[in-house]
BAGU-529924 format. One record per residue (C-alpha): y, z, x; residue in three letters. Coordinates in steps of 0.001 Angstrom, whole numbers, plus 500000, padded with zeros to 6 digits. Each point is the difference from the previous one (the first is absolute). Example, Ala and Ser with C-alpha at 12.3 -4.5 7.8 and 13.67 -1.06 7.14 Angstrom:
residues 2
495500507800512300ala503440499340501370ser
//
This chain:
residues 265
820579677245094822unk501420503021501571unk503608499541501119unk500968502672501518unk502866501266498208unk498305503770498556unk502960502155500672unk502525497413500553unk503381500018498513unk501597496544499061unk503355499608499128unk500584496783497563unk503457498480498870unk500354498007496845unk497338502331498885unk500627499722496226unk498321496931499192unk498648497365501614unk498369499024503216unk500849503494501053unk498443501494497091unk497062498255500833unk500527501607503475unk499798503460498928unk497178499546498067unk498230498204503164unk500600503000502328unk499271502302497399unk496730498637499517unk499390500304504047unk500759503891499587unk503602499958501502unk503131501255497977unk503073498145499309unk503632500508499285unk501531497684497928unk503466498920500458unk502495497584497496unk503133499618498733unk499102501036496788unk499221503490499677unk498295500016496495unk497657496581500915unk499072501931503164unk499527503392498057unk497789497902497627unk498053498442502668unk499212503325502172unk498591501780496862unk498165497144498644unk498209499770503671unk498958503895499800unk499467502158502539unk501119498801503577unk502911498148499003unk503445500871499766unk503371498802499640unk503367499702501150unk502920498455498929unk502283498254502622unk503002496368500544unk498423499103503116unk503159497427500550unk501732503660500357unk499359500836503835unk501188503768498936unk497187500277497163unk497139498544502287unk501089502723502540unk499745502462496798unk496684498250499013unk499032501238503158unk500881502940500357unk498397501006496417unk496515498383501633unk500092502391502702unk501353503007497957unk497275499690496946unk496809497939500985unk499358499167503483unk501529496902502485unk497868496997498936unk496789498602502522unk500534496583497991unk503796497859498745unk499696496733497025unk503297498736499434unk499515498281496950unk503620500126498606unk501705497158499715unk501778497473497678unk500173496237499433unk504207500137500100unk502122497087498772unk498526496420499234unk501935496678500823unk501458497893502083unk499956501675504009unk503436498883500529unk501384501286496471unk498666503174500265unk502289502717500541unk500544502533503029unk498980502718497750unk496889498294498845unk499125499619504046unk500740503696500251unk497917501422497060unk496863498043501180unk500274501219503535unk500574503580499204unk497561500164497276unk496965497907501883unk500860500859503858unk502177502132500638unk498006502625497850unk497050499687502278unk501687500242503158unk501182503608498937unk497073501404498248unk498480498742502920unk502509501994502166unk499162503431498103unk496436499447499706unk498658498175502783unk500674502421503001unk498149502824498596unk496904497869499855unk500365498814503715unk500669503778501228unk496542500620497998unk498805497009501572unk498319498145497147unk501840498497496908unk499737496988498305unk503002497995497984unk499570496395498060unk503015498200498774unk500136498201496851unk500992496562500932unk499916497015498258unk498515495748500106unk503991499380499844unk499775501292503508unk498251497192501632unk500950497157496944unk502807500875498502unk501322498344496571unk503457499102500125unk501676501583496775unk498632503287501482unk501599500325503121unk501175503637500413unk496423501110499230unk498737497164502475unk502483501339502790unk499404503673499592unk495983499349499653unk499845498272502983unk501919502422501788unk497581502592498972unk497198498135501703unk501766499645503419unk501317503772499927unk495948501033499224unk499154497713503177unk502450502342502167unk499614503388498777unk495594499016500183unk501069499743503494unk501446502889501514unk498365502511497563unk495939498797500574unk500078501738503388unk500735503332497792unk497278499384497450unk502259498881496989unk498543496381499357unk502744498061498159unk498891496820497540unk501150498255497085unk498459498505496631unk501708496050498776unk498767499857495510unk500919497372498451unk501119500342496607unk498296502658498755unk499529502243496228unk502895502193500679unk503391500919498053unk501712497613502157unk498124497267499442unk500168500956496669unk503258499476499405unk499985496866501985unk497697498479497401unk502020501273497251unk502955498654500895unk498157495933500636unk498467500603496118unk503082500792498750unk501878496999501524unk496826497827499427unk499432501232496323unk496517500714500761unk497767503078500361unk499827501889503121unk496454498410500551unk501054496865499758unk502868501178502178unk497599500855502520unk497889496759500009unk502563497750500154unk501681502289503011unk496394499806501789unk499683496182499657unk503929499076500699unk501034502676502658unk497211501550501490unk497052497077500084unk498013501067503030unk498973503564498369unk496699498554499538unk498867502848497975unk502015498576497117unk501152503978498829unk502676503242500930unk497956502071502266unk499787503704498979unk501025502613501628unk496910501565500684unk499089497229502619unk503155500200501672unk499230503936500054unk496557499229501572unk501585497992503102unk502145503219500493unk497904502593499809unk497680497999502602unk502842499720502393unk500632504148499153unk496604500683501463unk498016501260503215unk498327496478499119unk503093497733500858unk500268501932503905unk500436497069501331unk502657498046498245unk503520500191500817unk502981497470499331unk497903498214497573unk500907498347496644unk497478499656497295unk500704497291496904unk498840501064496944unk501131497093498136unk496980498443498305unk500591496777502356unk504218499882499038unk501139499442503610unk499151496256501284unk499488500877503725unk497379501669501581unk501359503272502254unk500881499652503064unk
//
């Protein structure tokens, strides 16, 4: 299927590894090029080269309002103002109890997973409206729309993301930048990784019997019984990148192998 995206530029954060990874590779495939963006300049590095030609990387804190205005500004100076935005950086934060949790935990989610978004979105997304087509997807999360209690700051800042995507959809469509954003559910990445890790350690078992007993204790409506990988994550994205998704705007699409209870609304 042809998606439209020959010639397009992409710009990716949490482009190292991962879902956004995944991305690159995606829109790569549909003929566009793509600048990857992380926090840590060698993974990124890495990633670009092992990707070939069309990719390349930058290096940028995107809880640092001044480096996201350099991260900008480098865009503009070196490639070319993106036609497409993933914001795919993010952490889990601090696990425990919501009212034990520290202020500084609270802050480090929000700045990490929202606050990063709203200002790449302020350097990137006007360009694309003056052009008048763009398209931007925002990693979100299941903990959005069912959040699990010992992971609150990610919960809060998750579902934050989701109602700032629903506003920004709406004043930018009328300029041809169609906003969306992607829910996974514990999927094959680094953080989910470590996660895993971290229950076999304190469970004295093996990360894959980590990961069972996770699936049938704390997540038992992923019917799919597995992590998702990346790569179908990546798929949802790159659809919602395309000429092919023209006519969806403010939407949220779960790709959580079953993991969230409700049916969307």
């Amino acid at each position: 299927m042809d998606y439209g995206l020959n010639g397009k530029t992409a710009l990716i954060t949490g482009g190292a590894s991962g879902i956004g990874r995944a991305t690159a590779q995606a829109l790569l495939t549909e003929g566009a090029k793509v600048i990857l963006v992380d926090l840590k300049g060698d993974a990124v590095s890495d990633a670009a080269s092992d990707l070939g030609e069309g990719a390349s990387a930058l290096q940028a804190d995107l809880t640092d309002p001044r480096q996201i205005e350099g991260l900008a500004a480098s865009v503009e100076e070196r490639f070319t103002m993106p036609d497409i935005l993933v914001c795919a950086a993010g952490v889990t934060g601090a696990k425990g109890h919501p009212l034990e949790l520290k202020d500084a935990d609270w802050q480090h989610a929000w700045e990490t997973d929202f606050m990063s978004v709203v200002r790449t979105m302020r350097q990137f997304v006007p360009p694309m409206e003056r052009k008048g087509w763009g398209r931007a997807v925002v990693v979100t999360s299941e903990n959005a729309v069912q959040p699990y209690p010992e992971e609150a700051v990610y919960n809060v800042a998750k579902a934050g993301l989701l109602n700032f995507t629903k506003c920004l959809s709406r004043v930018t469509a009328k300029n041809g930048v169609l906003i969306n954003a992607v829910s996974p559910a514990f999927i094959e990445t680094p953080m989910t990784d470590g996660m895993m890790d971290q229950r076999a350690e304190q469970q004295g078992v093996s990360q894959d019997e980590a990961i069972e007993s996770f699936l049938d204790e704390e997540r038992p409506y992923l019917e799919l019984k597995r992590r998702g990988k990346p790569e179908e994550v990546a798929a949802a994205i790159a659809f919602l990148c395309s000429e092919k998704a023209s006519f969806v705007v403010g939407a949220n699409y779960r790709v959580d192998g079953g993991s969230v209870a409700a049916m969307s609304t």
